[in-house]
N, C-alpha and C positions, 0 to 999 in steps of 0.2 A: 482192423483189416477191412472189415464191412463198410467205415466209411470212406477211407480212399477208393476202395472201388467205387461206389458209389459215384463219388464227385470226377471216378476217369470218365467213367461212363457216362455220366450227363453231358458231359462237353463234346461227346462225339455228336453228328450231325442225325436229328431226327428222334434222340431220345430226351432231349430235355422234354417236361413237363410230364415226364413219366416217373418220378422219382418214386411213391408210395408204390407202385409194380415193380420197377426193378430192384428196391428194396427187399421185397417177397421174394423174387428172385435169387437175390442174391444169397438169403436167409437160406434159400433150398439148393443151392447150390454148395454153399458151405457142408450144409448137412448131407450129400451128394460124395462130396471131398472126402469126409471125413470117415462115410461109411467105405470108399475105394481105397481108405487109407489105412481102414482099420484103427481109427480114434476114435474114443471115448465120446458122447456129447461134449462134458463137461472141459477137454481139453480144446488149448489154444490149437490153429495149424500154425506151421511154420511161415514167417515171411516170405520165402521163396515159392508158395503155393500160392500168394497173391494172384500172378498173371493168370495162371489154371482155372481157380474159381473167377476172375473178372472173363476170360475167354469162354466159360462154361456157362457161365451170366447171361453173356449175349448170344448164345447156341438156343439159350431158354426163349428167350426173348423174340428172336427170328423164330420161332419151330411154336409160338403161343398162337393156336388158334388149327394146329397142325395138328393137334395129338392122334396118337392111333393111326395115322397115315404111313404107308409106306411108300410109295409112292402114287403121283397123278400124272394124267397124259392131257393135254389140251388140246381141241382139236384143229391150232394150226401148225402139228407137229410138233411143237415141244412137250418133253419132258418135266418132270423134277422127284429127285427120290430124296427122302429125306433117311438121313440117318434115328440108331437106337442106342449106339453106344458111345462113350466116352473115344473123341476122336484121339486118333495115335501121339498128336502133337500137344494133347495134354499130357495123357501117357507121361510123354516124355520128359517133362517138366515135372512133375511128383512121382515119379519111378524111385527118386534115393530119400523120398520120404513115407517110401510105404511099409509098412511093420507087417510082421507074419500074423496072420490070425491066430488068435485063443481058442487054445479048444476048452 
C-alpha cells in the first residue's frame, strides 16, 4: 500500500523531489489509520483505506511547518484556520472498516 501511494503522490504537481518526506508521512499516516481503526501495528489495512491514508498523506504534508496553529490572520484581511481532526471525508471512506475497541 505504502508504495502506490507513494508514486500517486509524486506525480501530482509540486511534490516530486519530496519522496524520503512523504515517505515519513505516509509511514505516520498509516499508523494514524490504524490507531482510528483500531488495528494492531502488526496488521495489514484494507485496500479500500488506500485513498484515506494517500488523502491524509497530503493533509500532513500541506499543514508541515503548521503545527500547533489554529488559526492565523494576515494583515491584508485574510484568514486561514487549519484543522485537528481527521476530516469527515475520510471518515467516510474507512467508516465500514472500523472495529469496536478492546477493552
Amino acid at each position: 500500500m505504502k508504495q502506490e501511494i507513494l508514486i500517486a503522490l509524486l506525480k501530482r504537481p509540486g511534490l516530486s523531489g519530496h519522496e524520503e518526506f512523504l515517505s515519513t508521512i505516509i509511514d505516520d499516516s498509516i499508523s494514524e489509520m490504524k490507531s482510528f481503526l483500531n488495528y494492531d501495528d502488526e496488521e495489514e489495512l484494507p485496500s479500500g483505506c488506500a485513498p484515506a491514508v494517500k488523502e491524509l498523506a497530503l493533509i500532513h504534508f500541506n499543514l508541515d511547518g503548521a503545527e500547533g496553529l489554529q488559526s492565523e490572520s494576515q494583515s491584508s484581511g485574510g484568514s486561514t484556520t487549519y484543522m485537528d481532526a481527521l476530516p469527515d471525508r475520510v471518515k467516510r471512506i474507512v467508516r465500514k472498516y472500523r472495529r469496536l475497541p478492546r477493552c
